[in-house]
C-alpha positions in Angstrom: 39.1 6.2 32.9 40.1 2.9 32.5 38.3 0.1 34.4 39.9 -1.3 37.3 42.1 -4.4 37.0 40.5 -8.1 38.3 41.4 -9.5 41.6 43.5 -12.3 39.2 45.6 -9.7 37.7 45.7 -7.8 41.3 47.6 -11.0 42.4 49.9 -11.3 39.8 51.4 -8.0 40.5 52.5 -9.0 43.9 55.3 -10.9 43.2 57.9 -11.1 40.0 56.8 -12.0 36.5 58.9 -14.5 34.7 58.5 -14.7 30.6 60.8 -16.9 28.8 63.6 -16.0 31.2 63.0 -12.5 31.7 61.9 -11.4 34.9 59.8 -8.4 35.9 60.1 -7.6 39.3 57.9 -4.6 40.9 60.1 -2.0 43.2 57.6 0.5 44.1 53.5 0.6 45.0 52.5 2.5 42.0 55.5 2.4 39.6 59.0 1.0 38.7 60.2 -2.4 37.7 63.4 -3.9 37.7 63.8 -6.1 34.9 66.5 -9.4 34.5 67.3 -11.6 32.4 67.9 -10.0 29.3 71.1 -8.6 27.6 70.2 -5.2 26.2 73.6 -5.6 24.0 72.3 -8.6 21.8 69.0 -7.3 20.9 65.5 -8.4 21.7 64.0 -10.6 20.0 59.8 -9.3 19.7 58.9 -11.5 22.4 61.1 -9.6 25.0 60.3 -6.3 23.2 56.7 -7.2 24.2 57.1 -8.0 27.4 59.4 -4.9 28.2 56.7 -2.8 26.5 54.4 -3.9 28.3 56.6 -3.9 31.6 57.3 0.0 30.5 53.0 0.5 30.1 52.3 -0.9 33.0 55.0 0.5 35.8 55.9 3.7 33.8 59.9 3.1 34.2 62.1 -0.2 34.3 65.5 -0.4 35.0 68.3 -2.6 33.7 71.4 -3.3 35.9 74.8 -4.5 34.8 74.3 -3.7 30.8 77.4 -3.1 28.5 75.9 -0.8 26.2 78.0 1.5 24.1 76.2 4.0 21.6 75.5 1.9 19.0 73.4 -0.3 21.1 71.9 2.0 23.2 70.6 3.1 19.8 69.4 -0.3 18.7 67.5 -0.8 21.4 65.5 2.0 21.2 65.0 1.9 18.4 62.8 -1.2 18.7 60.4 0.8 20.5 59.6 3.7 18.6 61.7 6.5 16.5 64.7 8.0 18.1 64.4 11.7 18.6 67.2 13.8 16.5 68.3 17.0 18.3 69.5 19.6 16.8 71.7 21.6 19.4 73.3 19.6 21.7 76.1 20.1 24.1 79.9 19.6 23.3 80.5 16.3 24.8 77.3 14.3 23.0 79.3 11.9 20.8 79.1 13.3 16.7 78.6 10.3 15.2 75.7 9.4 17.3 73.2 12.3 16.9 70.2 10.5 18.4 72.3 10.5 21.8 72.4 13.9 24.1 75.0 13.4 27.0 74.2 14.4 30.0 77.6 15.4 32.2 76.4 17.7 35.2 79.9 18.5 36.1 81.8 18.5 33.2 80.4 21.2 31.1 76.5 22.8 32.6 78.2 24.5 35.5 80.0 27.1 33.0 78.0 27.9 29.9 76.3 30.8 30.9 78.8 31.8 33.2 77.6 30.9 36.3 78.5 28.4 39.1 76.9 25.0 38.8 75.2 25.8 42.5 73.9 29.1 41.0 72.4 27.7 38.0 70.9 25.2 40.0 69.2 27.5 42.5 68.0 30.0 40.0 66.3 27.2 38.2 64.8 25.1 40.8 64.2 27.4 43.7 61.2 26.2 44.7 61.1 22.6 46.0 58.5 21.4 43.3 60.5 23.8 40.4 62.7 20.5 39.4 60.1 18.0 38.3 59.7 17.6 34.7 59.0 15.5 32.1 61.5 15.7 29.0 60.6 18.9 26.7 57.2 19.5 28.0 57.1 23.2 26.8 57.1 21.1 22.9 53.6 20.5 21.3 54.6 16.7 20.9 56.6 16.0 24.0 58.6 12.6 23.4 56.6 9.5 24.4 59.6 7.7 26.1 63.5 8.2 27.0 66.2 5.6 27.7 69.0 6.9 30.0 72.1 4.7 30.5 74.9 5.6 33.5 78.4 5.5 32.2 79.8 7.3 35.3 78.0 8.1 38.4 79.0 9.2 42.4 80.0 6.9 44.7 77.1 8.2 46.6 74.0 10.5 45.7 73.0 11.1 42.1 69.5 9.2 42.2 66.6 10.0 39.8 62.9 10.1 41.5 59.5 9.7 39.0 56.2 10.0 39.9 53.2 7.9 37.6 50.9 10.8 37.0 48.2 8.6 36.2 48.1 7.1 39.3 47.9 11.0 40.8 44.9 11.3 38.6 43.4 8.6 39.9 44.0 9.9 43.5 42.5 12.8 43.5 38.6 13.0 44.9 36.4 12.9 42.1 35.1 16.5 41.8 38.4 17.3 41.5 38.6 14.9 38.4 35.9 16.2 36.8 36.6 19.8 37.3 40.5 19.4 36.1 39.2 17.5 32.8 38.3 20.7 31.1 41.3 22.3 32.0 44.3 23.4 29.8 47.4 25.1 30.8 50.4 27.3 29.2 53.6 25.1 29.0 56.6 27.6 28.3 60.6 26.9 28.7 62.4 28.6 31.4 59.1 29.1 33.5 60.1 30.4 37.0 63.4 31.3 36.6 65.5 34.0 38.8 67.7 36.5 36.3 71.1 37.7 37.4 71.3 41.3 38.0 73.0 43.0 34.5 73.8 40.5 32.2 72.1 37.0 31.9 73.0 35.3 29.0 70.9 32.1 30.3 68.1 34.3 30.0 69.2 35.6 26.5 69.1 32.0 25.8 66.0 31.4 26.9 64.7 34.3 25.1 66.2 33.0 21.6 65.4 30.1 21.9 61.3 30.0 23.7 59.1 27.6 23.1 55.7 26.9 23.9 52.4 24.7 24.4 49.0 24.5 25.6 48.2 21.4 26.6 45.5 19.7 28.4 45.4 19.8 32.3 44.3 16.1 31.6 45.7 13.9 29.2 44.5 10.5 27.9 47.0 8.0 27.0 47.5 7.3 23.8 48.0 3.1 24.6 46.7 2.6 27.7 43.8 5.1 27.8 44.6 6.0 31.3 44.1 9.7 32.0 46.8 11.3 33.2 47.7 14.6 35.6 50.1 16.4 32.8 51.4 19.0 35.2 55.1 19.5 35.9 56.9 22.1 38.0 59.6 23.0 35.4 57.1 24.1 31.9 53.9 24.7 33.7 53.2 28.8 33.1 49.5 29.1 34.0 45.9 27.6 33.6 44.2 28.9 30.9 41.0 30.8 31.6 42.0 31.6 35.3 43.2 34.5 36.7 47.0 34.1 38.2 46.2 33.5 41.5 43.7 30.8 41.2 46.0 29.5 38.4 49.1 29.2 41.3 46.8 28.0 44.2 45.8 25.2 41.9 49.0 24.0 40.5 50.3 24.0 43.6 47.7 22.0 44.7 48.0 19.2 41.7 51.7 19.4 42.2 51.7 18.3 45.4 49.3 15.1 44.2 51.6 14.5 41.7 54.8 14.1 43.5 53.2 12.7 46.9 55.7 9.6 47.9 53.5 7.0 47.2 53.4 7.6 43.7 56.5 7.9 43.2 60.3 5.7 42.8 63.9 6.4 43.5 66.6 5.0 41.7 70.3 4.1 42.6 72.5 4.7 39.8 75.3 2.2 38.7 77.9 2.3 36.2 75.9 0.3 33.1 72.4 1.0 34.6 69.5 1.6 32.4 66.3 3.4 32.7 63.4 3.7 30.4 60.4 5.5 30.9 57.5 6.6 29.6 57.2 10.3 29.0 54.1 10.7 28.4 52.8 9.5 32.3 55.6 10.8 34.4 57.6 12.9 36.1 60.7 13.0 37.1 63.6 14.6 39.4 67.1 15.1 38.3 69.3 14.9 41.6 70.5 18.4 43.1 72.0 16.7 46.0 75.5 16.0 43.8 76.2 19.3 43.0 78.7 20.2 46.1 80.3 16.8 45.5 83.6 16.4 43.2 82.4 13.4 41.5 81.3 13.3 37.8 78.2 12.1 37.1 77.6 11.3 33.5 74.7 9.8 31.2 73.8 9.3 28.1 70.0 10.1 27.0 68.1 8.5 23.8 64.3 9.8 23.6 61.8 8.6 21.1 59.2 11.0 19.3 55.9 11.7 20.6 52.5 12.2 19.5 50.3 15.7 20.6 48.4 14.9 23.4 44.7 15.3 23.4 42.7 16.1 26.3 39.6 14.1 27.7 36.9 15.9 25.4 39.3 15.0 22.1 40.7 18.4 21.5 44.8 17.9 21.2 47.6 20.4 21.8 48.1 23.4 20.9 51.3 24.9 19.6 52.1 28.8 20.8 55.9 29.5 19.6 58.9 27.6 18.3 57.6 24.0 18.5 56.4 22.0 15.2 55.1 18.1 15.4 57.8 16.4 14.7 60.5 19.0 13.9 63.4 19.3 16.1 
């Protein structure tokens, strides 16, 4: 574990941080930061890029409010962070010339694709209340290290995102726990957990054609900041390796909890020309299921940048099981 900060640096955290005009301002205990003063549109120079870096290290998510980003730009920008991730399905309404963008429109197209209702889809994959906390593509052996999400369209009212710093969680828990979760991996697999229709599923079929999984360590250690961090999730999380099933589900339950308890976490009000950016490799985060009923769009536009394989306190990194190469998408 990283050593604990000095009473200096304590103090500097309690109120805003302003660097050549841009201003970090803390929203939450343990993580998120709104930050001001900057145009995303006209590019950061590698001062700023520093200091939102650092910004994005430190609280685990920023947001931007009020940007005019349009593809292009949203592009640009992170780009000066790391690699953007190139998918190679995504839905119909991602923009073709941009294929480092995914689009995100809850109501416009998910609700339909495997012939469900969006409410049925929903409740089939999150029906348990920690099922919807995830980190982006945690059943791949190299999970992307950040994502940028802009708001183009959003509810008058609901929508919000919640994260949780994980590392922060670690650090939470007693320290027997700590030790004895170190050693631990666990089986990360898409689709975990969810409810088939009776007959016919094509969702499943999908899942089916299209599985892919991990094992990754229970613990992770941070690439940049050498924090270690609770990697557990509701959404990939199959088992604990080396357990038997019930031990494996009284324990994730358990580090569940600690990973989502309130204190760790932030929620964010969308607006139209909001930006968040997190990083992927410390959190988790819950997409909103309290929009659904409501005949609003809510739509988003996603940019993720390519990780590294996590490695585990004693050194030993990822491992992958099926359909998942390092850096092939």
């Amino acid at each position: 574990m990283t050593t604990g900060r000095g009473t200096e640096d304590r103090a500097a955290e309690r109120t805003a941080r302003r660097v050549g005009g841009i201003e970090v301002r803390p929203v939450a205990g343990h993580i998120g930061a709104e930050i001001t003063g900057v145009d995303l549109a006209d590019g950061l120079d590698d001062d700023a890029v520093a200091v939102v870096r650092q910004a994005v290290l430190r609280w685990k998510v920023v947001f931007f409010r009020d940007q005019r980003l349009d593809h292009a730009g949203h592009v640009a920008f992170a780009r000066r962070f790391g690699e953007p991730v190139v998918l190679g399905r995504r839905g119909s309404v991602s923009p073709p010339d941009f294929p480092e963008v995914e689009t995100t429109a809850d109501r416009l197209e998910l609700g339909g694709r495997f012939g469900m209702e969006h409410d049925e889809w929903l409740q089939r994959r999150r029906h348990t209340l920690l099922r919807g906390w995830h980190c982006d593509h945690g059943a791949r052996v190299d999970p992307p290290a950040a994502t940028v999400l802009r708001a183009e369209t959003v509810p008058p009212y609901g929508g919000d995102t919640t994260w949780s710093n994980l590392a922060a969680a670690y650090a939470g828990l007693s320290a027997p726990v700590r030790a004895f979760v170190d050693g631990l991996r666990a089986e990360h697999r898409l689709g975990v957990g969810y409810q088939p229709r009776p007959g016919d599923d094509s969702y499943l079929r999908h899942l089916l054609d299209h599985q892919v999984a991990s094992v990754h360590p229970l613990v992770r250690v941070h690439p940049e900041t050498g924090e270690r961090v609770l990697f557990v999730n509701g959404y990939y999380v199959e088992q604990i390796v080396g357990v038997s099933r019930p031990e494996s589900a009284a324990l994730l339950e358990m580090l569940l909890e600690q990973a989502v308890r309130p204190e760790y976490t932030v929620r964010f009000r969308w607006e139209p020309g909001s930006v968040a950016f997190w990083d992927n490799r410390a959190t988790i985060h819950l997409a909103p299921s309290d929009n659904a009923h409501l005949d609003f769009p809510r739509v988003m536009h996603r940019v993720m940048l390519t990780g590294d394989v996590p490695v585990g306190v004693d050194g030993t990194p990822s491992q992958p099981l099926v359909g998942t190469r390092p850096g092939h998408w």
